[in-house]
N, C-alpha and C positions, 0 to 999 in steps of 0.2 A: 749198852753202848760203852760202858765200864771209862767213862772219861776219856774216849777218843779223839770228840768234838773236842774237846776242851785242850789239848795237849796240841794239833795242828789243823789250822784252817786252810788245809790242803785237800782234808780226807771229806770226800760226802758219806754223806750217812744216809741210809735210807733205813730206817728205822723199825721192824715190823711189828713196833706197840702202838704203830699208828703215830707216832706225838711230834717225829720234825720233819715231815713232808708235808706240804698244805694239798696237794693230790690226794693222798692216802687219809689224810684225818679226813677230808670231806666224802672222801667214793670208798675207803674201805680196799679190804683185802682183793677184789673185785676189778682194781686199779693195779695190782702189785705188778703183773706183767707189761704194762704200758710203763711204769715208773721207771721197772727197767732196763727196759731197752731204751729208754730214754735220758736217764741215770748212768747207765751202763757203771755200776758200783766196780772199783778194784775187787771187795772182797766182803764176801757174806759170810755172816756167822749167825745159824740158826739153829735151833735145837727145839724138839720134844713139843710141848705146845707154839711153839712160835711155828714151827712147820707144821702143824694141823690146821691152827685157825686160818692160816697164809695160804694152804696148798703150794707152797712152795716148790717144791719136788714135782710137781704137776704141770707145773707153765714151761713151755717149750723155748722161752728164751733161757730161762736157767738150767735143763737140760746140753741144751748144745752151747752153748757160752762160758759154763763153770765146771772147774774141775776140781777134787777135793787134794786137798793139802793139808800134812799134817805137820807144826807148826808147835813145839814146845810143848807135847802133850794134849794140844786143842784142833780142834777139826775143823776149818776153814773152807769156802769156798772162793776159789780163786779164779779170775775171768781169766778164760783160758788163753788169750794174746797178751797176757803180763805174765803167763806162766812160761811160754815162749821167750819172749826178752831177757827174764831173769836166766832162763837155762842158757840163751846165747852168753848173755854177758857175766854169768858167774857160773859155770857149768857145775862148779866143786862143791857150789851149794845147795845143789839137788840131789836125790837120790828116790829110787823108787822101791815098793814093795806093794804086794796084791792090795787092793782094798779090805779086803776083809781079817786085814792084818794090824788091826789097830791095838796098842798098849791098855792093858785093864788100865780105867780109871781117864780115860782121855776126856779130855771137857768139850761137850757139845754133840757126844753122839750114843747117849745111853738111852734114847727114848725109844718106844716101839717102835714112831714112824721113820725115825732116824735110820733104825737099823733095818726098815722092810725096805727101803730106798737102795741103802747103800747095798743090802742080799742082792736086790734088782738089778745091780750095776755091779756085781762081785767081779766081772772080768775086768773091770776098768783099774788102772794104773793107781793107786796114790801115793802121790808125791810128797815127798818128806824132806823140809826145811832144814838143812844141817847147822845146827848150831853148837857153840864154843863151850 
């Protein structure tokens, strides 16, 4: 969570080591799709075991709901009607390039199942966060 919770009591967190959903500590991985479409998270950041033990990549709500975004060298997933908004109201802060165009060294997408995902989905757009 790298001290998110802690900086704004705006952000939900859904957690995937299990530790701050009371859903997810009691039912498990098992629950991760009901959580979120129920949650419905701005923005997931998942990587290498955290998307195995999850199946993350698997559930049909984060399928059609998240799209990835690439964000200061770190791989994001972003629900895809906040990636919409941002591109209406700040057009000049998006830009795009293939998915399978990511920087050596990007945080959050060096694991096998990371990268058998995003091969799966190489035609899709990612969006890249212009920063200063």
């Amino acid at each position: 969570m790298r001290g998110v919770a802690l900086c704004w009591d705006r952000i939900r967190i859904v957690d995937l080591g299990l530790l701050t959903n009371a859903t997810l500590a009691r039912a498990g991985y098992a629950a991760l799709g009901q959580v979120l479409e129920a949650e419905r998270p701005d923005v997931i950041g998942t990587h290498s075991g955290w998307s195995e033990y999850s199946h993350i990549y698997e559930l049909p709500w984060f399928q059609d709901h998240y799209a990835p975004l690439l964000a200061k060298r770190t791989l994001l997933w972003v629900r895809r009607d906040r990636l919409l908004a941002l591109s209406a109201a700040r057009p000049e802060a998006l830009s795009q390039r293939p998915l399978g165009e990511l920087p050596a060294g990007t945080l959050y997408a060096g694991g096998p199942i990371d990268t058998a995902f995003r091969e799966a989905r190489r035609g899709e757009a990612l969006v890249v966060l212009r920063t200063q």
